[in-house]
ZATORKOL-163546 format. One line per field, with one value per residue (C-alpha): residue number from 1; z, x, y. Coordinates in Angstrom, 2 decimals, decimal comma. Layout:
REM residues N
num <- (NUM	...)
zz <- (Z	...)
xx <- (X	...)
yy <- (Y	...)
This chain:
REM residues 602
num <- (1	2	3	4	5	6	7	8	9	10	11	12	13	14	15	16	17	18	19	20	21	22	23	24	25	26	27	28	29	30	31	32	33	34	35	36	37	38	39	40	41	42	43	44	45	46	47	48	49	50	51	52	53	54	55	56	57	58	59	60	61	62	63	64	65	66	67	68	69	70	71	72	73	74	75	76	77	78	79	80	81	82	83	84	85	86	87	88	89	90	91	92	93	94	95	96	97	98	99	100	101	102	103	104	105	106	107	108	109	110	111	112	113	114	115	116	117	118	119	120	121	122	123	124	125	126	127	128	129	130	131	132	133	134	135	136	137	138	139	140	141	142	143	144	145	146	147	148	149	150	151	152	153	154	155	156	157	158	159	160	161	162	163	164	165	166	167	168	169	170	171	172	173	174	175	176	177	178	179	180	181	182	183	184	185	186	187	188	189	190	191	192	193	194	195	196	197	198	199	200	201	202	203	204	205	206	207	208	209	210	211	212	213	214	215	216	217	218	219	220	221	222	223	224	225	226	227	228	229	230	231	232	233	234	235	236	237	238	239	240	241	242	243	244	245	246	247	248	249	250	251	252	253	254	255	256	257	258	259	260	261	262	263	264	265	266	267	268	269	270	271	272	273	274	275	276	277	278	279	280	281	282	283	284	285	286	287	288	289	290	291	292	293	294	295	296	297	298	299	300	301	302	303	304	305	306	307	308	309	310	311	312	313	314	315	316	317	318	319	320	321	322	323	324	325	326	327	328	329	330	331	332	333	334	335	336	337	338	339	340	341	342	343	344	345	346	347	348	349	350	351	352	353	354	355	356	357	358	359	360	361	362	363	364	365	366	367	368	369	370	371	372	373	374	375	376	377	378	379	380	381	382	383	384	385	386	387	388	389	390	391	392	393	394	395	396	397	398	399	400	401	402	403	404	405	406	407	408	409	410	411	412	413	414	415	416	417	418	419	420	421	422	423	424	425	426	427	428	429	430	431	432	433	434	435	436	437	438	439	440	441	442	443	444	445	446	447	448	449	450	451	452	453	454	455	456	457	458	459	460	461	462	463	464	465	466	467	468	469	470	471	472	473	474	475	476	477	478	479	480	481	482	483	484	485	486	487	488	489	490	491	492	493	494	495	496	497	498	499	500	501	502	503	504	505	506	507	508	509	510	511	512	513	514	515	516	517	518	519	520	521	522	523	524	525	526	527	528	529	530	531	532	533	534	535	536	537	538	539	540	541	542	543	544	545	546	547	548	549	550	551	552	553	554	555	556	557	558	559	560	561	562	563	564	565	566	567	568	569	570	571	572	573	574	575	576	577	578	579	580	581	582	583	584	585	586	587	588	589	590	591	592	593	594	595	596	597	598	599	600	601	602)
zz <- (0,00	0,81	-2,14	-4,32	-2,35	-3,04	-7,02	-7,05	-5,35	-8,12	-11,08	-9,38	-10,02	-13,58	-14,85	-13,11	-15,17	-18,11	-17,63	-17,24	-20,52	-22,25	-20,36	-21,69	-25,68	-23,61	-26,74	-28,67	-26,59	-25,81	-29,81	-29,64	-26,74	-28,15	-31,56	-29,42	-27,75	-31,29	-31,58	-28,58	-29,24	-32,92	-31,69	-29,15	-31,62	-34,23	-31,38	-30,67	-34,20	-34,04	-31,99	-34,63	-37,56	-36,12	-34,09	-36,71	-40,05	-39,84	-37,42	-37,91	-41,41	-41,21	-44,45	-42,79	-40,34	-43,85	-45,30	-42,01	-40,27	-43,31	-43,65	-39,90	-40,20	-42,96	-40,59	-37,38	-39,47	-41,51	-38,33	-37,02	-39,69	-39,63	-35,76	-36,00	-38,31	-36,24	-32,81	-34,41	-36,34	-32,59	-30,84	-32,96	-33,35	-29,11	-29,18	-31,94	-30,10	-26,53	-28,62	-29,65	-25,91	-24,92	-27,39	-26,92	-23,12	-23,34	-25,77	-24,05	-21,11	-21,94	-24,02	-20,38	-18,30	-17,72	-19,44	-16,92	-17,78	-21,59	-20,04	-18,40	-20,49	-24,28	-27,26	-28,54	-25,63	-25,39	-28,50	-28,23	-25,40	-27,97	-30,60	-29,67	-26,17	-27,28	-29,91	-27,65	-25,38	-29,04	-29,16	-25,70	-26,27	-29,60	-30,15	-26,38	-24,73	-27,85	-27,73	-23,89	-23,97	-26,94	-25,43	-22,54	-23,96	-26,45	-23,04	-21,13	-24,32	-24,58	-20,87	-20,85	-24,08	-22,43	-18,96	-21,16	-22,95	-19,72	-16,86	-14,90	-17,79	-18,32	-13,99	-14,86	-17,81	-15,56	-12,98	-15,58	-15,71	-12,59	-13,37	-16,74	-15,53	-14,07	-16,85	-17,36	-14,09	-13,80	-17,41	-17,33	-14,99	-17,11	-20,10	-18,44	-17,48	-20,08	-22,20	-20,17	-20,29	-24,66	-24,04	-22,79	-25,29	-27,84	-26,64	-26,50	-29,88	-30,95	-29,42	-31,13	-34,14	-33,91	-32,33	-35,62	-38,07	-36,62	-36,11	-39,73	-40,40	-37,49	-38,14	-41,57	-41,03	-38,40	-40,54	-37,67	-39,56	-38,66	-35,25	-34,85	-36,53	-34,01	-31,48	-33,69	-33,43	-29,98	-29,79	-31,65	-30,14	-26,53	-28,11	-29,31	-26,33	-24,29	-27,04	-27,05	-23,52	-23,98	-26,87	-24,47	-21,48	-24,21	-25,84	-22,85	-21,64	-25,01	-25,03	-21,20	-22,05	-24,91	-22,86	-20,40	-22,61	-24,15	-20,72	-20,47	-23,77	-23,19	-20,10	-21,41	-24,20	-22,09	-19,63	-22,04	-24,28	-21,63	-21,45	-24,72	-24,58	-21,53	-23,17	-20,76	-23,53	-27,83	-30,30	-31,21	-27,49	-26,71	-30,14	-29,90	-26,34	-27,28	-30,04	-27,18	-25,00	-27,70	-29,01	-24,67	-24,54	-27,61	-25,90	-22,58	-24,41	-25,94	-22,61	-22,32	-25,70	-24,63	-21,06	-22,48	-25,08	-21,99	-19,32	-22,55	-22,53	-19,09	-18,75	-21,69	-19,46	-17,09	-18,77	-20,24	-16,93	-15,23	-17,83	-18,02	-13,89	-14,15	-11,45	-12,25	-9,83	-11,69	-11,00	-12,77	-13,37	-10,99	-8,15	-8,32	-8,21	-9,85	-10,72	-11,57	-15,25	-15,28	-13,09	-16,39	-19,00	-20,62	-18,27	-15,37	-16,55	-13,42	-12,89	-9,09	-8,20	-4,14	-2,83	-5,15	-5,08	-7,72	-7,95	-10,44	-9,27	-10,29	-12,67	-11,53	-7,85	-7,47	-3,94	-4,59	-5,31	-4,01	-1,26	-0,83	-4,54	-5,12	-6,14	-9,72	-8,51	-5,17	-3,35	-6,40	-6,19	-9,47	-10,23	-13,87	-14,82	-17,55	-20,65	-20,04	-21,77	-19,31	-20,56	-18,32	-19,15	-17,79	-18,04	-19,66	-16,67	-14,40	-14,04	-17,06	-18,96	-15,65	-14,37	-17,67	-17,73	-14,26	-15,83	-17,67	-15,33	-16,98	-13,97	-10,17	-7,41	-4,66	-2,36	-3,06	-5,53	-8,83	-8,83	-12,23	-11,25	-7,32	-8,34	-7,33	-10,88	-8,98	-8,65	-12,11	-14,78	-16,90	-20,30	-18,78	-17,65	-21,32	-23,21	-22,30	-22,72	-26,03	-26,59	-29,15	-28,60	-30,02	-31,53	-34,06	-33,41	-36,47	-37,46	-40,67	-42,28	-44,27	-43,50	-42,82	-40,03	-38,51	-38,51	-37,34	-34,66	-32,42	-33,02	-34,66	-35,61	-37,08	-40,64	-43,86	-43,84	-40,03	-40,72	-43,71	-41,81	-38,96	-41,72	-42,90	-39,52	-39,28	-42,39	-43,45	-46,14	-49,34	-48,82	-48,49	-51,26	-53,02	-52,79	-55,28	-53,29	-51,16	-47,87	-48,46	-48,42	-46,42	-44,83	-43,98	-40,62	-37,67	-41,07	-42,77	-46,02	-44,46	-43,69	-39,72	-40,34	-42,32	-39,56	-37,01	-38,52	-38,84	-35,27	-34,63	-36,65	-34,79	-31,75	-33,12	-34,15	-30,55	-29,49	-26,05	-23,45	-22,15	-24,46	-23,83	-26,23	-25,15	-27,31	-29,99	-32,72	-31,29	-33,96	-37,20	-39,27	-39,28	-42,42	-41,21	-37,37	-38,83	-40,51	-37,19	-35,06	-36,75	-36,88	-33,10	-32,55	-34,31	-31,74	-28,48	-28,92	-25,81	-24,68	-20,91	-22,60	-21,20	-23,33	-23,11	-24,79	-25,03	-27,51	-25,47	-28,19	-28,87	-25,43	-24,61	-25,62	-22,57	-19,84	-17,06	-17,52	-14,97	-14,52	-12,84	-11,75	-10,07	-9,68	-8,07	-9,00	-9,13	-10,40	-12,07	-13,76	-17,76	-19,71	-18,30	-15,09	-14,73	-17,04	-14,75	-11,54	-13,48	-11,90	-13,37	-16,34	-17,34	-16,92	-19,34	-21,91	-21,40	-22,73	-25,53	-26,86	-26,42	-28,03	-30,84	-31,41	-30,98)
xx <- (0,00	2,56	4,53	1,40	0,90	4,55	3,87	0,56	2,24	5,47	2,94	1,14	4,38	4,92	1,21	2,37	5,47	3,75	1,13	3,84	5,24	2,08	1,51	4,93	2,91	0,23	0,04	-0,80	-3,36	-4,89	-6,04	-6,89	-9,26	-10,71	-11,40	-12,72	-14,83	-16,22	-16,86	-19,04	-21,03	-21,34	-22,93	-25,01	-26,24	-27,45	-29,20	-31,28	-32,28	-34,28	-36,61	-37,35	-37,04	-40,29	-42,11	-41,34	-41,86	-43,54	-45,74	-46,50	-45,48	-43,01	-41,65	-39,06	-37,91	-37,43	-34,81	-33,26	-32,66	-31,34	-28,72	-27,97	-27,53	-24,81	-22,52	-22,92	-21,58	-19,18	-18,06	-17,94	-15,80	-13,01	-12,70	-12,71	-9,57	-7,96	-8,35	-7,43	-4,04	-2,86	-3,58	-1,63	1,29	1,45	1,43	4,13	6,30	5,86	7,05	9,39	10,38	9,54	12,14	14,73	14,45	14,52	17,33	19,78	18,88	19,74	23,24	24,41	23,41	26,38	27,77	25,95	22,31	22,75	24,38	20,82	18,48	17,97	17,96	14,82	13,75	14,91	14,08	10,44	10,45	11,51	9,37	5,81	5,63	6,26	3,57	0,97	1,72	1,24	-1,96	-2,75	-1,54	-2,68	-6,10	-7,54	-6,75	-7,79	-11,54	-11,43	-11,76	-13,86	-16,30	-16,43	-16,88	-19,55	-20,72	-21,40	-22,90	-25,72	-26,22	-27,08	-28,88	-31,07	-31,90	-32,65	-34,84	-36,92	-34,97	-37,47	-36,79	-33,01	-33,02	-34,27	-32,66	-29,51	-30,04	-28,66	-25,62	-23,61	-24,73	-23,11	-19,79	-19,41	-18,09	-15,94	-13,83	-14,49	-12,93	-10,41	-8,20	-8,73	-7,27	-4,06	-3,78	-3,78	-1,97	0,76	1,00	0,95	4,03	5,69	5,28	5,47	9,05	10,07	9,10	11,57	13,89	13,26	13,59	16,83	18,82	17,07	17,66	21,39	22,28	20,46	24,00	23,86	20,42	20,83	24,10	22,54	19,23	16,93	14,83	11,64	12,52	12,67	9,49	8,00	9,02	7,86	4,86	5,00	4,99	2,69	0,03	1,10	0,77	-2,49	-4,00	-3,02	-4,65	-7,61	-8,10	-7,95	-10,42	-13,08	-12,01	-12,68	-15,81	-18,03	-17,75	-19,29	-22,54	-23,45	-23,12	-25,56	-28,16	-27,96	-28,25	-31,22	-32,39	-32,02	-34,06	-36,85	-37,14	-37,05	-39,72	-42,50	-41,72	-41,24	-44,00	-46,32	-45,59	-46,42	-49,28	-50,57	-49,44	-46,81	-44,46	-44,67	-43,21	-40,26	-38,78	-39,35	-37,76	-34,94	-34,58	-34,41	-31,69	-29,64	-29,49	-29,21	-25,84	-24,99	-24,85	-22,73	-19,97	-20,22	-20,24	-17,16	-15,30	-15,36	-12,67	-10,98	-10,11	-9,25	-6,56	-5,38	-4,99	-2,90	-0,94	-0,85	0,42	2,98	3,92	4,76	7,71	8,98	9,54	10,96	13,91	14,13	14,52	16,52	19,69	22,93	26,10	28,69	26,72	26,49	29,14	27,30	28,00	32,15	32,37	35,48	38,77	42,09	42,30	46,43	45,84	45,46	47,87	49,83	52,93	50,82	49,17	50,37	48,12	47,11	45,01	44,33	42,46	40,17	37,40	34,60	31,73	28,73	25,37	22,46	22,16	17,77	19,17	22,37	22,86	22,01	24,92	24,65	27,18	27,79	29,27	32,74	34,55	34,90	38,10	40,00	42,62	43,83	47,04	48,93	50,95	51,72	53,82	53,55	54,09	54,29	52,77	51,04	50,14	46,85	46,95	45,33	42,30	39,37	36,66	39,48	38,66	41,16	37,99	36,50	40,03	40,12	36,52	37,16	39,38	37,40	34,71	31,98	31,73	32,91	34,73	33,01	35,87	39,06	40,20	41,90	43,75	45,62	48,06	47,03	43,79	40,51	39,11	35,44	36,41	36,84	34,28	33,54	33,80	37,69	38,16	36,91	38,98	42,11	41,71	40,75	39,94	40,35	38,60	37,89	34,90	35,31	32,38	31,47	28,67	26,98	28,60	31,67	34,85	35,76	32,79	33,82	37,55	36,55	34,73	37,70	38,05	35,31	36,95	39,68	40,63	40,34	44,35	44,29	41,90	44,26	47,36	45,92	44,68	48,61	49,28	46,69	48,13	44,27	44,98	45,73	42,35	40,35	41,95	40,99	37,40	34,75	34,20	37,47	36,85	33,19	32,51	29,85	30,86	27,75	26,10	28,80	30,73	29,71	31,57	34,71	37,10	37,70	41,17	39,83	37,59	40,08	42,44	39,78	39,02	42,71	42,85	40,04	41,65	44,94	42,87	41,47	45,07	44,39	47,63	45,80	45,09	43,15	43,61	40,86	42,05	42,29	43,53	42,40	39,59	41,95	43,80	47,77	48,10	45,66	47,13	50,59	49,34	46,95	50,01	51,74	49,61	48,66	52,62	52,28	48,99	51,23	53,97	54,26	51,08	50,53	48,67	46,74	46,85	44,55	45,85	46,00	48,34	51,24	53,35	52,10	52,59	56,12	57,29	55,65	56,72	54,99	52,97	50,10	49,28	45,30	43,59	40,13	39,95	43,83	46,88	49,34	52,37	54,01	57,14	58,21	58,78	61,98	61,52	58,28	59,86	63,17	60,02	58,74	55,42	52,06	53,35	55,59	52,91	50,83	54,06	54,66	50,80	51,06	54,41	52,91	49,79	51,73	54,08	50,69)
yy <- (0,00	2,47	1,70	2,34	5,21	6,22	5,63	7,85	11,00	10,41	10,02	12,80	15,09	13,90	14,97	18,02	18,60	17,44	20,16	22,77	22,09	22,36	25,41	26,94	27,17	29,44	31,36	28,91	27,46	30,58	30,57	27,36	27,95	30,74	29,03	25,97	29,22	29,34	26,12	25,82	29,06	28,04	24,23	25,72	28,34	25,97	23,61	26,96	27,86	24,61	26,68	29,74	27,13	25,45	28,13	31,09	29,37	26,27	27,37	31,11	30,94	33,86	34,57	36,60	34,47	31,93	34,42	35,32	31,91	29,93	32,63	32,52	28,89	29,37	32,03	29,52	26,63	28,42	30,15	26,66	25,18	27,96	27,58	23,86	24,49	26,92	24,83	21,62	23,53	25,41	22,13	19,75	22,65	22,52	18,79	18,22	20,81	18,58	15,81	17,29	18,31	14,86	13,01	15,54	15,54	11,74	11,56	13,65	11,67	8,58	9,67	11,59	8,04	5,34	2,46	0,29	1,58	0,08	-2,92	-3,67	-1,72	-3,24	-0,93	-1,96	-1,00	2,89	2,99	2,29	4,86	7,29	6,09	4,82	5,78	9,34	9,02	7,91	10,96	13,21	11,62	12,46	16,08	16,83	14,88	13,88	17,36	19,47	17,33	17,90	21,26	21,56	19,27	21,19	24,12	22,87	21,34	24,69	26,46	24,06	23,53	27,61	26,78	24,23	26,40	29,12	27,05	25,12	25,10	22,45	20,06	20,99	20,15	16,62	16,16	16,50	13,93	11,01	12,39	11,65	8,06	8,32	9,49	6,09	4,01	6,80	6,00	2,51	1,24	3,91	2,30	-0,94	1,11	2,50	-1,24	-2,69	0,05	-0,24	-3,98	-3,10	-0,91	-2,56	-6,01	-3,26	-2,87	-6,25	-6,72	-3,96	-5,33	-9,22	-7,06	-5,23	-8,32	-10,74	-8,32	-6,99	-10,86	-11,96	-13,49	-15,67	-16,58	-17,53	-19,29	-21,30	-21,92	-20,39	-18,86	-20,87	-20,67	-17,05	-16,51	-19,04	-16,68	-13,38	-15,18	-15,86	-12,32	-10,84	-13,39	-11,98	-7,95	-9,12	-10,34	-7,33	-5,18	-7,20	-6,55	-3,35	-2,51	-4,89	-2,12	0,60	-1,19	-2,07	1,71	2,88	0,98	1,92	5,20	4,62	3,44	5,89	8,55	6,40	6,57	10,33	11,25	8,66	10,31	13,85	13,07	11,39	14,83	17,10	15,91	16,01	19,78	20,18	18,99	20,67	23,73	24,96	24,65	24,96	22,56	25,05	25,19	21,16	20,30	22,63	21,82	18,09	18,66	21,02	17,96	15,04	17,23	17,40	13,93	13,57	15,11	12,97	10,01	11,02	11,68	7,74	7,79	10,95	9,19	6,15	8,20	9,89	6,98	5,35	8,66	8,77	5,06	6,47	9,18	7,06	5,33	8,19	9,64	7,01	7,39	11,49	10,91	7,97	8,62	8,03	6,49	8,98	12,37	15,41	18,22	20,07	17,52	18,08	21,44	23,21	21,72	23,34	22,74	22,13	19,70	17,67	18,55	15,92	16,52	15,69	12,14	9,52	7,55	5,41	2,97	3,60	-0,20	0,22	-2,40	-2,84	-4,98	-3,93	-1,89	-1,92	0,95	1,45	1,52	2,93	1,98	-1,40	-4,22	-7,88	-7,62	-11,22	-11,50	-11,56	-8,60	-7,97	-5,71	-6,75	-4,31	-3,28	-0,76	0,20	3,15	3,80	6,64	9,55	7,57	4,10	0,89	-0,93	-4,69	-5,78	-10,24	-12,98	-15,50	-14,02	-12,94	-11,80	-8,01	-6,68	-4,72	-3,39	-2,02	0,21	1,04	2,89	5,04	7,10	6,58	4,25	3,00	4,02	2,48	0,91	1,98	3,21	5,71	6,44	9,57	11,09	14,12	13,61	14,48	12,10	11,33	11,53	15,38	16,05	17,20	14,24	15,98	17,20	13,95	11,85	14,47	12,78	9,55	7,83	4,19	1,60	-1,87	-5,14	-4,10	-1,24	1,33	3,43	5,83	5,64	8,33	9,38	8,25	12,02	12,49	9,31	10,25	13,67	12,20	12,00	16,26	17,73	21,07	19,04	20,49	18,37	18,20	17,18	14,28	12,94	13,49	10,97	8,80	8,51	7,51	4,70	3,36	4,66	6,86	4,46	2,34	5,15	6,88	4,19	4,62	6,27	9,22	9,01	10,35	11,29	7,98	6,63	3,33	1,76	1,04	0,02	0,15	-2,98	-1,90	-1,97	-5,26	-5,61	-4,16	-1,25	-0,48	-0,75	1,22	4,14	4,02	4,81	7,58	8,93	8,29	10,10	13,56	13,39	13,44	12,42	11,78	8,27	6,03	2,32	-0,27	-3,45	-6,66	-4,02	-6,88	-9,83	-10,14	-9,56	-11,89	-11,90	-9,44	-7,43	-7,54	-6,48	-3,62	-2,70	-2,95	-0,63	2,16	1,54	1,87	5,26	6,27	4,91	7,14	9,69	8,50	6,74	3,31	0,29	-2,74	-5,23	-8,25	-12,57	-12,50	-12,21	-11,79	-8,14	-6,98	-7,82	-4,34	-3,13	-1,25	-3,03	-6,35	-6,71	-10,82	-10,34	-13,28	-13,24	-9,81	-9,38	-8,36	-11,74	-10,04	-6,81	-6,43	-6,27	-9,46	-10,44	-9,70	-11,90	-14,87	-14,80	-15,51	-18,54	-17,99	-16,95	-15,08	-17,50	-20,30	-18,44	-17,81	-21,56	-22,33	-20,03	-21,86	-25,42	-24,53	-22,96	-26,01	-28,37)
């Protein structure tokens, strides 16, 4: 109960901010209203010249009450049209620019949140949030809210219409609708239900579709193609059920309304009749009085419709928000107040690892890691000076990946600290921090655009000869050259023109633009062929030079050059030394060299 309680008084805040941003376009919506104003009047006006129409001509047989009410009939409807227009053009211009809002607010949110919130969170997923969740919320916005306040509007203009007309009758007439606001409430919270519940299958199905159709290779390769539309199908059927539930919840509401308002008008033409016929009232006032309230009840029943659009936007709402306010473990910029810039120039690059210990969070609760699990990092101390090649090796799963991903902060220590130049990296601005360091992994990452944006990635106000120069370097320059376009070339997504070396090889040009005094290289040739490792090597030798590097390697063969070799197993730090050093021990690292000769000679 509390914890419901807890979730109403958040979603509470939420429609709150919600309303506030509609509330910014108060321009906007103050047209709108006024045209919806219009629209009212305009209804209520032609329910009233049902009155004059009967009593006046057919009636009395006023021939100039036949010239004069036809043509007021054509200025209430044309009136009507042009406001209809107007309302429904300010109304959809404040709902595309909440969107708008919505996705950017939602986009920028999810770029600035950790590593470790992709980790758990699928793609198809955030994008779905973006997407369709956003799009239900336009709905909301654009169509629900804009028929809201029309329909109340139109609502208030007949209701005078009606008292105006026979206010004993309009007092009856009025007693049916409490009742009919019930189905209102009642199926509404079946709606957000089961909209939610839609959502959410509505994001697992994008994200079925962007693993299948990123992994067709695999599929195909593996001839799983009738399997994974068993499970498409699997899907789909689940989707449909949910949205099955949910037209019933929006289906049942509509026909009690019906009868109710059945209910109301029998009611009001055995009354209202009778006073007809007593005399108390003419045929002009019942009839036009009948039409006020048969055009009343229109409206009501359309609040059923209009609540269930906005409980689905509300239920939309709802997800959005719990990513915009999604906290993060690394904090803002705001959080580490100011830091002496020089602190970070090249000259100043040592870097320490102080006990650290690291285990992983859980990115939706940040102060929430299973504290009987072993450490993923345990008492780790390392000092590695301006410049030097540090080699991390050992068994895959031993902690090498999550002792460079601290660096640059993807994630944090649980206790402990890394300092560069004395400083505490958790008191440095992130963007000051990321600017030094540059990273080349395993997996080449690459945009789908020219080879120039992707190269200029690394610097963006690098200069056309800047971007070749660091090509040269890569050993980049004569492949791309060799291309239709040259560097204007657009590689594809992740790059799927481009060989693995090709792509690699890019990637360390755009690591060499960014210039950056650390650099990170994670198994950075590990997936390349021999040629194509030779050629890597040598432009990575070119992006080393001066710069305080982390290697990441099992070949041990390509880090024997280094400075400092770092043997972790299980999280610890076995031994440190350079290659002679630990082959003189004959301990860990020399086991390991030992392996890689017998499995070469086998």
């Amino acid at each position: 109960m509390l914890l419901k309680a807890k979730q109403d008084g958040q979603n509470r805040e939420r429609y709150k901010s919600l309303l506030k941003i509609i509330a910014q376009h108060w321009q906007k919506l103050f047209f709108a209203m006024l045209c919806m104003i219009v629209v009212a009047g305009s209804t209520a006006a032609s329910a009233y010249l049902v009155k004059p129409m009967l009593d006046d001509i057919f009636v009395n047989k006023d021939k100039a009450g036949l010239l004069f009410i036809p043509v007021a009939a054509i200025v209430v409807f044309l009136l009507k049209g042009l406001a209809t227009y107007g309302q429904h053009y300010w109304m959809s211009y404040v709902g595309e620019q909440v969107i708008k809002s919505f996705r950017n607010a939602l986009y920028e949110r999810i770029i600035d949140l950790p590593l470790a919130y992709f980790h758990q969170e699928k793609t198809g997923t955030l994008m779905a949030r973006i997407t369709n969740d956003v799009n239900i919320v336009k709905g909301m916005v654009s169509s629900a809210v804009t028929s809201l306040l029309r329909d109340f509007f139109t609502v208030i203009g007949l209701t005078g219409v009606i008292f105006y007309m026979d206010w004993r009758l309009a007092a009856w007439a009025f007693l049916v609708l409490p009742v009919a606001f019930y189905p209102i409430v009642a199926f509404g919270r079946r709606v957000r239900r089961f909209s939610t519940g839609c959502q959410e299958a509505m994001a697992e199905l994008n994200v079925f579709l962007h693993e299948t159709f990123s992994g067709a290779k695999v599929v195909k390769i593996f001839t799983m193609e009738d399997y994974e539309k068993q499970r498409f199908r699997d899907k789909t059927e689940k989707l449909f059920r949910l949205e099955i539930k949910s037209v019933v919840a929006k289906s049942l509401s509509s026909p009690v309304m019906e009868f109710l308002g059945g209910v109301g008008i029998a009611f009001i033409i055995w009354f209202g009749g009778s006073r007809v016929i007593s005399g108390a009232s003419t045929t002009g006032t019942f009839f036009s009085f009948l039409t006020a309230v048969m055009m009343l009840y229109d409206p009501v029943k359309k609040l059923t419709n209009l609540n269930n659009t906005i409980q689905e936007g509300l239920a939309a709402v709802t997800r959005i928000y719990d990513v915009i306010e999604q906290k993060s473990e690394i904090g803002t910029d705001e959080d580490r107040g100011s830091f002496d810039l020089i602190a970070l120039e090249p000259a100043n690059m040592e870097i320490r690892f102080n006990k650290v210990f690291f285990k992983y969070r859980d990115e939706k609760n940040i102060d929430n890691y299973d504290k009987n699990s072993e450490w993923i990092l345990n008492d780790i101390n390392l000092n590695v000076k301006q410049g030097e090649v540090v080699a991390l090796v050992g068994m895959s799963g031993g902690g090498k990946t999550s002792l460079v991903n601290l660096i640059p902060r993807f994630y944090d220590v649980i206790d402990g600290k890394i300092t560069i130049g004395d400083k505490d990296i958790r008191e440095i601005p992130l963007p000051l921090l990321r600017s030094r360091i540059s990273i080349v992994t395993q997996e080449p990452i690459l945009f789908n655009e020219s080879v120039r944006a992707n190269i200029r990635y690394g610097r963006v106000d690098a200069s056309d000869f800047e971007v070749e120069e660091a090509a040269k370097s890569a050993y980049a320059h004569d492949f791309i050259t060799g291309f239709p376009q040259g560097y204007d070339t657009v590689i594809g997504e992740l790059g799927s023109r481009l060989s693995g070396g090709e792509r690699q090889r890019i990637c360390i040009a755009r690591a060499l633009i960014k210039d950056s005094p650390i650099l990170i290289l994670d198994e950075a040739t590990s997936a390349l062929d021999i040629e194509a490792e030779q050629i890597v090597q040598k432009a990575l030798a070119n992006l080393m030079k001066g710069r305080t590097t982390f290697v990441i390697a099992h070949r041990l063969s390509t880090i024997a050059h280094a400075d400092k070799i770092v043997v972790i197993s299980n999280g610890k730090i076995v031994e440190v030394g350079n290659h002679e050093e630990l082959m003189a021990k004959g301990t860990e690292y020399f086991k390991m060299q030992a392996q890689v000769i017998k499995h070469a000679a086998n």
